[in-house]
C-alpha positions in Angstrom: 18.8 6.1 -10.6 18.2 2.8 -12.4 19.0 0.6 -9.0 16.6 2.6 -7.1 13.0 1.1 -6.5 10.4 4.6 -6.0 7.8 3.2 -3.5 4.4 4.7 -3.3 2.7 1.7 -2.2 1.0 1.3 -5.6 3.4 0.2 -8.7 5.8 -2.2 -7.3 6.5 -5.4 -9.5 7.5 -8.9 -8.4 10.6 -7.9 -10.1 10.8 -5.1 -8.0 11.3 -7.1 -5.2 13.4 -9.7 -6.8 15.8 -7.0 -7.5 15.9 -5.2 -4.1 15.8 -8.8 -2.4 18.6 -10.4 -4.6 20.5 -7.5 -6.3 20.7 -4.6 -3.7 18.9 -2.2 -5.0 18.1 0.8 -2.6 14.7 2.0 -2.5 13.4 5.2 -1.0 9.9 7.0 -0.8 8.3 9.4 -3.2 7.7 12.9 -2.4 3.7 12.4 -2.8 3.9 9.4 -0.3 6.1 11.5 2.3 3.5 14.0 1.7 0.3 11.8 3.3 2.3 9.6 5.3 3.2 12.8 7.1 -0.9 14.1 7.5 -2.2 10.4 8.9 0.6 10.5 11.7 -0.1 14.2 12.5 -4.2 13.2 12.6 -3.1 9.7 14.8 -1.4 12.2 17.2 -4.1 14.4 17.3 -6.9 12.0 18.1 -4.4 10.7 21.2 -4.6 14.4 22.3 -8.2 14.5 22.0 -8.7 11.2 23.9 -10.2 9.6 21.2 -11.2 6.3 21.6 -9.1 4.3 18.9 -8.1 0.4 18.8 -4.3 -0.2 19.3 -3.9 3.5 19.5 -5.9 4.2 22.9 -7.2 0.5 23.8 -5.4 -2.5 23.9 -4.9 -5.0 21.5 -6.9 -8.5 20.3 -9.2 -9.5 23.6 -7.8 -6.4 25.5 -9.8 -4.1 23.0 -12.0 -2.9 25.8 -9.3 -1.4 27.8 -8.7 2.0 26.9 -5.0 3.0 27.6 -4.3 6.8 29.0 -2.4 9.1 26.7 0.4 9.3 28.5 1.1 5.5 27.9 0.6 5.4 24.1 3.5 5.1 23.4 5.0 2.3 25.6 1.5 0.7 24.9 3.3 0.7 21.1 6.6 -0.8 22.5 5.1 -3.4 24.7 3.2 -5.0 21.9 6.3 -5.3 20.0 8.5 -6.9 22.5 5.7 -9.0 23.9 5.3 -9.9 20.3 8.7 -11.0 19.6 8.2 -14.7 20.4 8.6 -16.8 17.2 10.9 -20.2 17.1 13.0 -22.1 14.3 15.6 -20.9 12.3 15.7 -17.2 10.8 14.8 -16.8 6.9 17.5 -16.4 4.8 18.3 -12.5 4.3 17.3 -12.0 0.9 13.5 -13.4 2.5 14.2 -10.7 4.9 15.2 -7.8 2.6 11.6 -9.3 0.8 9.6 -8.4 3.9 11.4 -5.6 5.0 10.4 -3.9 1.0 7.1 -5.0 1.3 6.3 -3.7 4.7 8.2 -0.2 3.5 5.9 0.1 0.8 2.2 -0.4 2.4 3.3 1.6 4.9 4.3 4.6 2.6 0.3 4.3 1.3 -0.4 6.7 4.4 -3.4 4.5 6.0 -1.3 3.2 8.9 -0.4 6.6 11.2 3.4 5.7 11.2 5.8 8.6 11.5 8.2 9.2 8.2 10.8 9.1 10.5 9.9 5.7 11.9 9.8 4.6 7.8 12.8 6.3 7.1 14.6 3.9 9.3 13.7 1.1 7.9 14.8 2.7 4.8 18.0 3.3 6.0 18.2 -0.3 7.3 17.2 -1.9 4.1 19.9 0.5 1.5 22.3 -0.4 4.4 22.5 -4.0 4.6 20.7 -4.2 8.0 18.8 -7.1 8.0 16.4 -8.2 11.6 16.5 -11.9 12.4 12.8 -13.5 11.8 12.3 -16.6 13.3 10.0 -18.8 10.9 7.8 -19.7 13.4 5.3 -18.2 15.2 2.6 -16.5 12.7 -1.0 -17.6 12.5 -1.6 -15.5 9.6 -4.6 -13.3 11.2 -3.8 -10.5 12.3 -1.6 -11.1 9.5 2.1 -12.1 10.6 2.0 -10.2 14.1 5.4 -12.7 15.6 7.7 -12.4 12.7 7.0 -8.5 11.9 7.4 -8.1 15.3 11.0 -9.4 15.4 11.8 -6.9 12.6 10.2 -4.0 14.0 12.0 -4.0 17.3 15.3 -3.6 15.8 14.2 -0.2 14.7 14.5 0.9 18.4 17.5 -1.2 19.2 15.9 -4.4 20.7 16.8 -7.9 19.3 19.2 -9.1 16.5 20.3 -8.3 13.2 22.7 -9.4 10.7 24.8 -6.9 9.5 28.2 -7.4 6.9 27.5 -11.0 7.5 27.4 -11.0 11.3 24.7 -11.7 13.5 24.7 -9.0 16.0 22.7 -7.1 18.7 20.7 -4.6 16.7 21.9 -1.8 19.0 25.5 -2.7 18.4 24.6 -2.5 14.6 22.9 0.9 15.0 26.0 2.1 16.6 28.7 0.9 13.9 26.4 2.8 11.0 26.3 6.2 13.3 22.1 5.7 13.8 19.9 6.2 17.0 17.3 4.2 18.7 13.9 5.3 17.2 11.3 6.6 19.7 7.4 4.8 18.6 4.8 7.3 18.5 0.7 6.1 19.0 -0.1 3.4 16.7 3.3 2.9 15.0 3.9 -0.8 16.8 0.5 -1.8 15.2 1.5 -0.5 11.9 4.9 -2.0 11.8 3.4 -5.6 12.7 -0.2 -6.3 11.3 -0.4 -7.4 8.2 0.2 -10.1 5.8 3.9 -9.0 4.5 5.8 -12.0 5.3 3.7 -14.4 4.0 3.7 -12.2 0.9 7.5 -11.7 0.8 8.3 -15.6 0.5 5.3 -16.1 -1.8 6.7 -13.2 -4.3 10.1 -14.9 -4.3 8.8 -18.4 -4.7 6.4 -17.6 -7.4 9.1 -15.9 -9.1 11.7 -18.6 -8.8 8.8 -21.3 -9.6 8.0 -19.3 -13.0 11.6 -19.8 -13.7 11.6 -23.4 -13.0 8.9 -24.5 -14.4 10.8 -23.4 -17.8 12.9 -25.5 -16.9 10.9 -28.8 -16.3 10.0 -28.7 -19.3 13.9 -29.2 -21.1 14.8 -31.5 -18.4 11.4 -33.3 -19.4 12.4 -33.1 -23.6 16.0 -34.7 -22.6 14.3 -37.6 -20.6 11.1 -37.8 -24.3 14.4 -38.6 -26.2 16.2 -40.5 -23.9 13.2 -42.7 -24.1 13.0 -42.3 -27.5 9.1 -40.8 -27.3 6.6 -40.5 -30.1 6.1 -36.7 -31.1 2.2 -36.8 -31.8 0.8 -36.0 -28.3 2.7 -32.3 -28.9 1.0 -31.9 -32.1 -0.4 -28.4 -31.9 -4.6 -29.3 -33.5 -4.8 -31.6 -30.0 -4.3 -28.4 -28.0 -6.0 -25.8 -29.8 -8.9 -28.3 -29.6 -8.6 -28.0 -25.3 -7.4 -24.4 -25.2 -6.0 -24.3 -21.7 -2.9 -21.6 -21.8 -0.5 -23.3 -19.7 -0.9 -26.7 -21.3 -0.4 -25.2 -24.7 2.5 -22.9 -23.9 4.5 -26.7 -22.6 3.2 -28.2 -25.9 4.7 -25.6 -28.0 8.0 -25.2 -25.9 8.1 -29.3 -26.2 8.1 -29.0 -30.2 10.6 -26.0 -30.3 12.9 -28.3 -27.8 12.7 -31.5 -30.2 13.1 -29.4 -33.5 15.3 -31.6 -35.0 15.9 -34.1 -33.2 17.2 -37.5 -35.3 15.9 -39.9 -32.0 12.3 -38.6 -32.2 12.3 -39.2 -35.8 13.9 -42.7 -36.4 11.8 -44.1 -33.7 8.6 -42.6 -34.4 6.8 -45.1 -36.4 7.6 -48.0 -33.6 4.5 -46.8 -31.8 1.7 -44.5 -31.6 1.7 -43.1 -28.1 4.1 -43.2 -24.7 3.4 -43.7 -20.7 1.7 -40.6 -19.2 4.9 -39.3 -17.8 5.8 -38.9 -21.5 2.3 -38.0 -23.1 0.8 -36.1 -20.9 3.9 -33.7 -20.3 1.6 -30.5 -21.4 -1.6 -31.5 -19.5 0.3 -32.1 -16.5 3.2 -29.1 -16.5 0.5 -26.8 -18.2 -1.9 -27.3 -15.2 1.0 -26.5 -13.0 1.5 -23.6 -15.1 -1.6 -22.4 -15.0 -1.9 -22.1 -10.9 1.3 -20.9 -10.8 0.3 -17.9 -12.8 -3.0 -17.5 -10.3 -0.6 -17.7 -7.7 1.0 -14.7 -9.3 -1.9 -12.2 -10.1 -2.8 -12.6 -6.0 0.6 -12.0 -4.5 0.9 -8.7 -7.3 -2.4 -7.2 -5.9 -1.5 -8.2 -2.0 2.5 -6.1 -2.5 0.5 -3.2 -3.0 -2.4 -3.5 -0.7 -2.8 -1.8 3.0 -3.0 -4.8 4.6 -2.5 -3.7 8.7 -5.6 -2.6 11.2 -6.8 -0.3 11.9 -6.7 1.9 8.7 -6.8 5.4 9.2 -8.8 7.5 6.7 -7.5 10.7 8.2 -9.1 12.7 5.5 -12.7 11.1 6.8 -11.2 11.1 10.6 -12.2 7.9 10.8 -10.3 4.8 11.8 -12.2 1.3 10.8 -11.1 -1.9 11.9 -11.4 -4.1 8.9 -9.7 -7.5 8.4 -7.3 -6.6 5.7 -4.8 -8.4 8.2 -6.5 -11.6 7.1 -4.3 -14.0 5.3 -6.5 -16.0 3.5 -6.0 -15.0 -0.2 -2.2 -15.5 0.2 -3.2 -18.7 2.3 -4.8 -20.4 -0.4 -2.7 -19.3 -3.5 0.3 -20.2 -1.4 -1.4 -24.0 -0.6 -2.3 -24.0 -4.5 1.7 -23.1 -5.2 2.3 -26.2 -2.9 0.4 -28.7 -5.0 1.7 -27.0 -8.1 5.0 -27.3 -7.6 4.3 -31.3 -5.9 2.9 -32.2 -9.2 5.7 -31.1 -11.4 7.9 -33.4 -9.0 5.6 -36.0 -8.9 5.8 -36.7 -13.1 9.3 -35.8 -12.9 10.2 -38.6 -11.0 8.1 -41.0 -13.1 10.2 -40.2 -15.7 13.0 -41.2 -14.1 11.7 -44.4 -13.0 11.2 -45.6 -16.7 14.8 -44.4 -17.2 16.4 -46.8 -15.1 14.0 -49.7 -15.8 15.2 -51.9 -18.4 12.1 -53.1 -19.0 10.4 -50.5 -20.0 13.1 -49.2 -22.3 15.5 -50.5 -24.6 18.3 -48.7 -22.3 20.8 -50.5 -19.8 19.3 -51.7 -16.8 20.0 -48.5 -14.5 22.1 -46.9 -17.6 25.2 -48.1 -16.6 27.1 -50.8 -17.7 27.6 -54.4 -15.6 24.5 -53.6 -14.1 24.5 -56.1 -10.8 28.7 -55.4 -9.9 27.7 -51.6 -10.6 24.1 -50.5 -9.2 24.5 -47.2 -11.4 21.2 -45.0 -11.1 19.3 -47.1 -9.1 19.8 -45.3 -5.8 18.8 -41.3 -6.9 15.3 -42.5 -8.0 15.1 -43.5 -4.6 15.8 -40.4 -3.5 13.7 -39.0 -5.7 10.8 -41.0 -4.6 11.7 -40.5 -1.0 11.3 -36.7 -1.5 8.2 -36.5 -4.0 6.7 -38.5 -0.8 8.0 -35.7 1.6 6.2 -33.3 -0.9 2.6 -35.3 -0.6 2.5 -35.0 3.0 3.5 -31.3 2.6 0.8 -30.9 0.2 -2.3 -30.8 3.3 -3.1 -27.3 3.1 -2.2 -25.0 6.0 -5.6 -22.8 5.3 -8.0 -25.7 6.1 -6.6 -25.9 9.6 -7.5 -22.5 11.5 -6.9 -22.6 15.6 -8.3 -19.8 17.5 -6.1 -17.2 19.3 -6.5 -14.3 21.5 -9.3 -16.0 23.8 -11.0 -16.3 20.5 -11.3 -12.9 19.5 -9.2 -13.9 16.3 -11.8 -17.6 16.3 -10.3 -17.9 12.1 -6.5 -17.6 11.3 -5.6 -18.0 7.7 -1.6 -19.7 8.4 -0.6 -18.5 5.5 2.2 -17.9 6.9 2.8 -21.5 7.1 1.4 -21.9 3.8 4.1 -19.9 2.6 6.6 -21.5 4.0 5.6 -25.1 3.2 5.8 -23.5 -0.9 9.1 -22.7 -0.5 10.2 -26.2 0.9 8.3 -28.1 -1.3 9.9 -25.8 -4.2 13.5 -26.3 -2.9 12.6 -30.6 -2.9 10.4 -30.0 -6.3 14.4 -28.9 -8.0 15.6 -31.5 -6.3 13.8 -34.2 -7.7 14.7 -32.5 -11.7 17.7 -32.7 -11.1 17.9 -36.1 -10.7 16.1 -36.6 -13.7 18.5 -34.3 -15.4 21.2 -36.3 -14.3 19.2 -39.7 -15.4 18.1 -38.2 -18.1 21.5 -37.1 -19.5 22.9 -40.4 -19.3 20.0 -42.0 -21.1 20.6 -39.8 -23.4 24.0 -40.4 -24.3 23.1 -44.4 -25.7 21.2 -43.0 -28.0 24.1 -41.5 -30.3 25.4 -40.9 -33.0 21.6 -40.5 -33.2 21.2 -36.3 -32.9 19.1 -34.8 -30.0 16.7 -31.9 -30.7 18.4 -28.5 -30.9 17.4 -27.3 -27.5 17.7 -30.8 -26.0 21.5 -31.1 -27.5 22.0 -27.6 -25.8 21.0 -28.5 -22.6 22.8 -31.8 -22.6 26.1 -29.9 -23.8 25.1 -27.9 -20.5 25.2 -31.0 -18.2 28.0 -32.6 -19.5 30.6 -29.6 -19.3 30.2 -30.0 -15.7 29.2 -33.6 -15.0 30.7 -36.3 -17.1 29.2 -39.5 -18.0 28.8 -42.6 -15.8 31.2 -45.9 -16.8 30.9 -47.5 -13.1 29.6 -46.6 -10.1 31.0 -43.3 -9.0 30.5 -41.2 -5.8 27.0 -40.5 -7.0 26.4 -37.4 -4.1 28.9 -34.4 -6.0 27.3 -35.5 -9.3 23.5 -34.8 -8.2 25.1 -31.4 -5.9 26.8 -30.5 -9.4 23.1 -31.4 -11.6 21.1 -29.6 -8.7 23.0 -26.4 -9.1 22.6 -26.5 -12.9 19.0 -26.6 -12.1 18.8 -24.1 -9.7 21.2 -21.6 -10.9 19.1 -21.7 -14.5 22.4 -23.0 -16.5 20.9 -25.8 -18.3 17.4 -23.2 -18.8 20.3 -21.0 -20.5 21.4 -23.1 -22.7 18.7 -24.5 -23.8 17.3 -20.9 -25.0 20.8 -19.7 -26.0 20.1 -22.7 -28.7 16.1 -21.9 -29.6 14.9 -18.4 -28.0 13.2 -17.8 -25.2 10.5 -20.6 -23.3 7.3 -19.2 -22.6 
């Protein structure tokens, strides 16, 4: 079926998990990955039998290592650590986060290296092509071993502890279990420590953000071309010999989607031979978006390799009859990236709003003193660059990585934690304030624009700026100025004004 994701815990796609996240696509298990998920959980069993000595099947957990548990309590040994577990705070990630982590944890799990049942899987499959969705608290993950609080809260749902929200009600999981005819599942030895070690949080919200970031960095750039002609830039520092001379990729993708923007464009050529070069903000748009770029796309390649990795401890090798305890559970490599995505994402804001600082200063442009008319009786755009500024300050604080600050847990057994978790999450803030700050450029920027007719803007620039105004009209005296940046902000983030732009000119790199 082409809405159906086939996991085998080795070929999922970022778009993958957009499209089971955001779309509803169902996903199920492949008939080799039923295959060994079904051997390691019959060799986990075994080894209880036996009275094998195992960690988190036979011993405690973190500092408890050393006490070895008595087969007949494996299983509530399994149970315990998820409810003791399920202590996180703060407000629950939206549910396309959740159907994210709940896909990701599905699919490492069906790599058959954790010792979890298929039936236990299974109903997390079940939950996921159903529309049952746990409530994970943000807070709580160190990010080593991996993202034990938040899994945790998803994992006890399976057995009917905790909340979920289910056809857009927040409910006791047990009341949703019983409205879609399902039982209570029943944890076998080392199932608790498979459902909640590992990094598959932090992973989930970095696949989505680096997506959505991918998407918006696209759009920075026409947002950036409408504010060049607004200001009536100088086209040289796009010139395509400058970058092939500094071949960084990012830098000369944004110098050749800057040209393809400004094709045409009757501003950029009448003004052209006033001066030979523009502010930084202006100049250095492909240096500084490119850059951006270019982490984003390292940002990318990690989280790819980490969706399909067996991230959770211990691995079982069943075929060896060995289980190691590694530290796959370690969140560092999505730690970094995701403190990388951060300052990424901070940057593009950053320039963006020092665009839109020249916009409404007089002085440094030949446009109305905050582009509206009886500037001093009408204030016109001088309030959103301070909210701008006010937010591209929230982002520089946010900017301290979370990696570089490790506090040790469990009586310093775990002495380094990654927080990626944290990491994660600060990306995704800093993201949501990153579109917020383009889109009150766009909305500067589109009314700069409009004193520069009947001179005509580039093809993609017009495009865009025909975007904008179908929905938000120009500025002849100080309106209610909040609706008009909600109405540019969900251009932005609903990639409208991106459409538009490549409806006009083709697809941005």
């Amino acid at each position: 079926m082409s809405n159906t994701v086939v996991l085998n815990g080795t070929s999922l796609t970022i778009q993958d998990v957009v499209n089971v996240a955001r779309k509803g696509y169902k996903v199920e298990i492949a008939p080799e990955a039923k295959h060994l998920i079904a051997e390691c959980a019959a060799s986990v069993q075994e080894w209880v039998k036996d009275g094998r000595v195992v960690y988190g099947i036979t011993t405690g957990f973190g500092d408890l290592a050393s006490v070895v548990i008595p087969a007949d309590k494996s299983r509530q040994l399994q149970e315990n650590l998820l409810i003791s577990h399920s202590c996180g705070f703060g407000e629950a990630y939206p549910e396309d986060y959740v159907r994210a982590v709940m896909l990701l944890r599905i699919n490492t799990l069906t790599r058959g290296y954790s010792g979890i049942t298929l039936e236990t899987l299974s109903q997390l499959v079940d939950y996921l092509n159903l529309g049952i969705h746990p409530v994970i608290p943000r807070q709580g993950s160190v990010g080593a071993s991996g993202d034990l609080c938040p899994l945790s809260h998803l994992a006890i749902t399976l057995f009917g502890q905790g909340e979920v929200f289910y056809q857009g009600k927040r409910m006791p999981a047990a009341e949703a279990l019983s409205i879609v005819g399902k039982k209570p599942i029943q944890l076998m030895p080392k199932e608790g420590l498979a459902l909640n070690n590992g990094t598959t949080v932090m992973t989930a919200v970095a696949a989505l953000c680096v997506y959505d970031a991918m998407q918006f960095a696209k759009t920075v750039d026409v947002v950036a071309g409408i504010s060049a002609e607004a200001l009536h830039a100088v086209p040289y520092a796009f010139d395509k010999r400058t970058h092939d001379l500094r071949p960084q990729i990012g830098q000369s993708i944004v110098a050749e989607n800057m040209r393809r923007l400004l094709d045409g464009s009757e501003i950029i050529e009448s003004y052209k031979k006033d001066r030979v070069q523009d502010a930084y903000s202006l100049r250095c748009i492909p240096q500084v978006h490119g850059a951006s770029r270019d982490a984003l796309q390292y940002v990318y390649d990690k989280v790819d390799i980490e969706i399909n990795s067996v991230t959770d401890n211990p691995i079982i090798f069943h075929q060896d009859g060995e289980a190691i305890s590694g530290g796959n559970f370690h969140g560092q490599p999505m730690a970094l990236a995701m403190d990388f995505f951060g300052i990424a994402v901070a940057e593009l804001a950053s320039i963006s709003e020092r665009r839109t600082a020249r916009l409404v200063d007089h002085k440094l442009s030949d446009l109305p003193a905050f582009l509206v008319a009886e500037s001093g009786v009408n204030s016109g755009f001088m309030i959103p660059q301070y909210t701008a500024a006010a937010i591209v300050s929230e982002n520089k604080v946010l900017a301290h990585p979370s990696c570089v600050d490790s506090i040790p847990t469990s009586a310093n057994q775990e002495d380094h934690v990654s927080m990626g978790a944290y990491s994660a999450r600060k990306g995704y803030t800093m993201l949501n304030n990153a579109r917020r700050v383009l889109a009150v450029e766009l909305l500067t920027a589109s009314q700069g624009l409009d004193f520069r007719a009947p001179l005509k803007p580039g093809r993609g620039t017009a495009a865009a700026h025909k975007a904008v105004r179908a929905e938000v009209p120009f500025v002849e005296k100080d309106p209610y100025m909040y609706p008009l940046m909600q109405q540019t902000l969900e251009l932005v983030e609903s990639g409208r004004v991106l459409e538009a732009a490549e409806r006009e000119i083709g697809a941005l790199k």
